[in-house]
C-alpha positions as CSV (number, residue, x, y, z in Angstrom):
1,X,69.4,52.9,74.0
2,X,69.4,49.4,71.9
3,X,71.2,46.6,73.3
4,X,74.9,45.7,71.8
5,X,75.1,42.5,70.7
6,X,79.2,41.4,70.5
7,X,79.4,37.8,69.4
8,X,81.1,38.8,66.1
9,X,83.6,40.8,68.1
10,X,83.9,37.5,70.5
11,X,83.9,35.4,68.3
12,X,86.8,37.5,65.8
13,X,89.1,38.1,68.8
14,X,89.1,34.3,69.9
15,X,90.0,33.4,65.9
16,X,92.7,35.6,66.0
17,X,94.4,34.5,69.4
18,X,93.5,30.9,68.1
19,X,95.5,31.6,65.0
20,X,98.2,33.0,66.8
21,X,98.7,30.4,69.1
22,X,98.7,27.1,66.4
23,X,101.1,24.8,67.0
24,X,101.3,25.9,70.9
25,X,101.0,23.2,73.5
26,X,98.7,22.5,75.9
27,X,95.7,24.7,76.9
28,X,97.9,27.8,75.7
29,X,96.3,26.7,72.0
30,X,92.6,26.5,73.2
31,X,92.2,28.6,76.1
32,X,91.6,32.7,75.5
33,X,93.3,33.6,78.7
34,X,96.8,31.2,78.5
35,X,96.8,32.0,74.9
36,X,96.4,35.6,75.2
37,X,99.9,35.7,77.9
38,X,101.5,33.0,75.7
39,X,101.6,35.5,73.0
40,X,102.4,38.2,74.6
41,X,105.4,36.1,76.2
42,X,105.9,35.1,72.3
43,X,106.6,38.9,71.5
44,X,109.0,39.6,74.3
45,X,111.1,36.8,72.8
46,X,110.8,36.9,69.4
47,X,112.3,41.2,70.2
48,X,115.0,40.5,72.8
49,X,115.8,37.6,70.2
50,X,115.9,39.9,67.6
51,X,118.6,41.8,68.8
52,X,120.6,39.2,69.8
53,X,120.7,38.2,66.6
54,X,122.5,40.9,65.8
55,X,124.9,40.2,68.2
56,X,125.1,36.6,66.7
57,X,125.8,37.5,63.6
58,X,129.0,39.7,64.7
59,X,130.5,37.1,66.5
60,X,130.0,34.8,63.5
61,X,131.9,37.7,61.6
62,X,135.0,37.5,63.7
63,X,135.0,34.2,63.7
64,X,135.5,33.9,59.9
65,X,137.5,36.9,59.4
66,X,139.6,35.4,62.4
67,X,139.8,32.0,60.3
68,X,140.7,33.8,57.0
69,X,143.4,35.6,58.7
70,X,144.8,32.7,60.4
71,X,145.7,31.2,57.0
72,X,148.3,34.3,56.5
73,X,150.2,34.1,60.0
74,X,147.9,37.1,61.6
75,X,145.1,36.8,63.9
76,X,141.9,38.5,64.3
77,X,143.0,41.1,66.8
78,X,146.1,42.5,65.3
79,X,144.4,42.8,61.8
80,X,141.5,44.8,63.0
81,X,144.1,47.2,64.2
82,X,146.3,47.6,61.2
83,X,143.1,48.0,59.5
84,X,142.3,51.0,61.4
85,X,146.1,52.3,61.9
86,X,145.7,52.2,58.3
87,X,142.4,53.9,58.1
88,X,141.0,50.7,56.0
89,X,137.4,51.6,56.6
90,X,135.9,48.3,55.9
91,X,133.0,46.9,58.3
92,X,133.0,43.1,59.5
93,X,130.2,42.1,57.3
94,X,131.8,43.1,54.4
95,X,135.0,41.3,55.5
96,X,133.3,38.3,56.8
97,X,131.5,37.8,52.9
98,X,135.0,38.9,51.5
99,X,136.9,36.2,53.5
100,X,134.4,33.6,52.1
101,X,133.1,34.4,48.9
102,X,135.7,36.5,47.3
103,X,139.5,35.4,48.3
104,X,141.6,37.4,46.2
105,X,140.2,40.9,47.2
106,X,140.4,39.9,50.8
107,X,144.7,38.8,50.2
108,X,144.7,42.2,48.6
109,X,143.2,43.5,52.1
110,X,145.7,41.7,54.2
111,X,148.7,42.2,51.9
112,X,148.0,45.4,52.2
113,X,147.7,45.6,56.1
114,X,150.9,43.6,55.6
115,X,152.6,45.8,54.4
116,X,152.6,49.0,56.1
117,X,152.7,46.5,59.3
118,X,156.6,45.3,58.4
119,X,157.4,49.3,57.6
120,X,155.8,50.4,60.7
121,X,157.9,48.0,62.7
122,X,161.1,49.4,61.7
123,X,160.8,52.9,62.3
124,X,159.2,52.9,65.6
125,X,161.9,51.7,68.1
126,X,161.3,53.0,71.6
127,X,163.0,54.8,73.5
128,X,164.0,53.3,76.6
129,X,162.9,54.4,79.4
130,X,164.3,56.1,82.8
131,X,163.6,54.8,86.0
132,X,163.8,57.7,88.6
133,X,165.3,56.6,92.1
134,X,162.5,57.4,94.9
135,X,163.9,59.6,98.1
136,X,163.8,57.8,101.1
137,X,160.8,58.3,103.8
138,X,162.0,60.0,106.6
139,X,160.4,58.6,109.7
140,X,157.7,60.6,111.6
141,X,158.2,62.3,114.4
């Protein structure tokens, strides 16, 4: 069996991990066996980051619808719910770009919430309720 020469593969493999690891500090930019962990570390981050972007951008969301709604005397929590006791199926991105980028169809939005909010209030009155006297306990004997 001839012998295998691998320098090519040696030398390929240490070019890519050198790539990878520009800009790196340290020995984790020249040395094959810190860079090789430093990028898989690098992976790991850049997915757990990945979805906490997502997260990220849904808080950002809230926070401008929040700010929009502020302007017309609701806040974030009590138009989210008219929006679904309304069945307003509208997601927060779409809101969020609404609130910034297009004003009037977002006052249409909460006018409408506003609406159905005031009629709501007037015919639901509660009931008051009963409070039920509790027996005694009779001692143990």
């Amino acid at each position: 069996m001839p012998r295998v020469k691998r320098g090519t593969t040696h030398l390929k493999k240490r070019r890519t991990i050198r790539k990878a690891t520009k800009g790196y500090k340290w020995a984790r930019k020249t040395s094959m066996r810190l860079g090789q962990t430093a990028i898989l570390k690098a992976g790991q981050h850049a997915l757990q980051d990945r979805h906490k972007k997502k997260g990220n951008m849904r808080a950002l969301w809230n926070i401008r619808i929040n700010a929009a709604v502020r302007e017309y005397g609701l806040s974030y929590s009590k138009f989210i719910n008219a929006l679904k006791v309304n069945k307003i199926e509208v997601d927060r991105k779409i809101l969020a770009d609404l609130a910034v980028n297009n004003k009037k169809i977002f006052k249409a939005i909460v006018d409408q919430v506003n609406k159905t909010k005031t009629t709501e209030k007037k015919k639901e009155t509660p009931a008051p309720k009963k409070t039920v006297d509790k027996k005694p306990k009779t001692a143990k004997k």
